[in-house]
N, C-alpha and C positions, 0 to 999 in steps of 0.2 A: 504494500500500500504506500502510495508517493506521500509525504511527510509534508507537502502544502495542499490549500486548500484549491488554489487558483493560479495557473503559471502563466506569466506573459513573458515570450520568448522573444525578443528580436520582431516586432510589430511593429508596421508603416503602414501610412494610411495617406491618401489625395483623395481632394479634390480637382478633378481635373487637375490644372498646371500647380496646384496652392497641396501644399504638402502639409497637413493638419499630424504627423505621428509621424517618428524617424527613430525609426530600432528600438522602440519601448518595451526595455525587461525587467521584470521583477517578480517574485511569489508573495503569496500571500499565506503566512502561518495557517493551521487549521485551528478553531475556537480563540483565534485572537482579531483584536478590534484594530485594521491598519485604516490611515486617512491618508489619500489621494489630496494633497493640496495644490492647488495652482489657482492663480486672476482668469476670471473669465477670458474663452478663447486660449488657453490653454493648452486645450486635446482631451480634455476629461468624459464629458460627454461622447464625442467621437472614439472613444475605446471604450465604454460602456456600451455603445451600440454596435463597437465590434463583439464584444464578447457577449451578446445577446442574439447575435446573428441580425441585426437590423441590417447592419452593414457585412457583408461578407469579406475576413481578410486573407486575401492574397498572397501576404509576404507574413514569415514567422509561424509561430504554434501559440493555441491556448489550449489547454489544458484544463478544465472543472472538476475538480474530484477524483482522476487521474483518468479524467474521459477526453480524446483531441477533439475538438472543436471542429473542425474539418471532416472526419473520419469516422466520429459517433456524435452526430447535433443531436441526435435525441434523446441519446445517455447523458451528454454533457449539459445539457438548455432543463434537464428535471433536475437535476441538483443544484438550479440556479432561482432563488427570489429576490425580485427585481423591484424598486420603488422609483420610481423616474421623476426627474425634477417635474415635469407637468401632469397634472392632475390623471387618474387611471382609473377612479371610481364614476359610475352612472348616476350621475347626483341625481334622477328623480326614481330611481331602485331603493330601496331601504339596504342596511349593511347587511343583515340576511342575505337577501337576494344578493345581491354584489357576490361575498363572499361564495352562495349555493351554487353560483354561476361560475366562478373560477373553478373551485371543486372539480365541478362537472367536464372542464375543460383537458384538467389532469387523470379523468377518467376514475374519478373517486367515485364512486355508489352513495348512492342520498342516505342510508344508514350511518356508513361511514364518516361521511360528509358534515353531517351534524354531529357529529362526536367530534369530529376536528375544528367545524367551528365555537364549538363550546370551549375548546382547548386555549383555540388561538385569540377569540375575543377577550378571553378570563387574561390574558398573558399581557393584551395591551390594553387594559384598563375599561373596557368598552362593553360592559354586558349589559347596562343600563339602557345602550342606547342600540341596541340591536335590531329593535325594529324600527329604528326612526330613519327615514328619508337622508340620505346622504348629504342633499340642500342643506337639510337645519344642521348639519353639525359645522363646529366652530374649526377655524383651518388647522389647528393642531389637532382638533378629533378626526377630522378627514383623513392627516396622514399616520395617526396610531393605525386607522383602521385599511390604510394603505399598504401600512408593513405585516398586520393580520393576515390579509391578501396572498401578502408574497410568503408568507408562513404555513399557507394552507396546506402542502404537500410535503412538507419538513425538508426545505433545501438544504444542505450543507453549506453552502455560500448566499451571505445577502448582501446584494449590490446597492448601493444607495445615492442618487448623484442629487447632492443638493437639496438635500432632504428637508431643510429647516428655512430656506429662502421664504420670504413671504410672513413668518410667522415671528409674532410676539416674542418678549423675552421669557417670558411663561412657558411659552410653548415649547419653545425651541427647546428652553430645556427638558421639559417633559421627553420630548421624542429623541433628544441626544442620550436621556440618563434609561427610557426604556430600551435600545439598542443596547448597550451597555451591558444592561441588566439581560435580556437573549443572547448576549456571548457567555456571560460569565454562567447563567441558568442552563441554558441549552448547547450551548458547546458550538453553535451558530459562528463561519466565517464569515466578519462583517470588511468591506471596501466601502466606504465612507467618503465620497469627492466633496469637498469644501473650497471655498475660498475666506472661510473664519478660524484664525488660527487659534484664538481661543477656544474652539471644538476640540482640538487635541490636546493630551494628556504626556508628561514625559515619558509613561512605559509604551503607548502606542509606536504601533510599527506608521513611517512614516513614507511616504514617495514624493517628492517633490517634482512636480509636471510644471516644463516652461516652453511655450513654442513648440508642443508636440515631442519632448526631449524631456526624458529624466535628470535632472540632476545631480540628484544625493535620493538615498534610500539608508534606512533603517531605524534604528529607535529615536524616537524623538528628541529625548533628553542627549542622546549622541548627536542629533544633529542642531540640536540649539546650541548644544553649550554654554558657556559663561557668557555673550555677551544676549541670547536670549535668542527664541524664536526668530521674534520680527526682524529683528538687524539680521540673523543669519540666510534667512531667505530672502531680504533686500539684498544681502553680497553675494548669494549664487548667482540673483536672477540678473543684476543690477538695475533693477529697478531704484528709481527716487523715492524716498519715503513720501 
């Protein structure tokens, strides 16, 4: 059994003539929480959508669970949940439905199905509002019940790009501290795309995406050092404070 959860090998990606990714590698621990940091326009999005097969890549390997991407998409795309920076729920469905409907999707049986969503609502704080219309919920309960979603089939890896955009300071934290709390409970590999460096933590695994281009990768507290996060990714990227 391969010892990460998620491998990026040597991954490039165009548009047309605009090169968005250029030999992006790195793994991802299994049951540890790593953040994908980079400024918008980055490549962040753009390798979330390769490793979801939105995008089909070309050049390099990924790897899911130690499935290639290429070679087995449908061994490797179930071991993946997916919470996308733009909204994924049917806001005039209730969470039930949303939920009964993804189930169905991964070929779960309605027995099943409701055993699992009983599991996975209880997990992200939302049993209250189960049957209520996706509309009324407040945008931090939208995306708890965004990652219930992506939990419905027990993926090994959960992908997250910009999970907390849009939301209060409440919220944010709710949905950054329940993540958290699914690695350390569930053993869940979370990828975490940010561009808020206070989301990360100094034991998180860290990748710092600039121009399509890794920079520095590994523990945070490694790559901040003494003079701190922010300064030290203003001097990889050089970027102006």
């Amino acid at each position: 059994m391969t010892l990460s959860a998620l491998e990026i090998d040597q991954v490039s990606h165009s548009y047309g003539s605009v090169r968005a990714l250029t030999d992006v590698s790195f793994d991802i621990p299994r049951g540890r929480f790593t953040a994908l940091l980079g400024i918008n326009g980055a490549g962040k999005t753009t390798l979330f959508s390769l490793i979801t097969r939105l995008y089909d890549n070309n050049s390099g390997r990924i790897r899911v669970a130690g499935h290639d991407l290429r070679r087995e998409p449908a061994q490797a795309l179930a071991r993946l949940g997916v919470v996308f920076q733009s909204r994924a729920l049917d806001a005039d469905l209730t969470v039930l439905q949303n939920l009964a409907y993804h189930a169905s999707l991964h070929g779960i049986g309605r027995v099943r199905a409701r055993a699992r969503i009983d599991e996975v609502i209880a997990q992200v704080g939302l049993r209250e509002k189960l049957g209520e219309r996706v509309a009324a919920l407040s945008g931090g309960q939208q995306r708890r019940a965004e990652i219930a979603r992506a939990l419905i089939h027990r993926p090994d890896v959960l992908l997250l790009d910009e999970a907390t955009v849009g939301l209060d300071v409440k919220s944010r934290a709710e949905v950054l501290s329940l993540t958290r709390r699914l690695v350390a409970q569930s053993g869940v590999s979370v990828l975490w795309a940010t561009h808020i460096m206070d989301e990360i933590q100094p034991d998180d695994g860290l990748v710092i995406l600039h121009r399509g281009r890794v920079l520095k990768k590994g523990l945070m507290a490694e790559i901040s050092g003494a003079d701190g996060l922010t300064r030290s990714f203003l001097d990889l990227t050089g970027t102006a404070a």
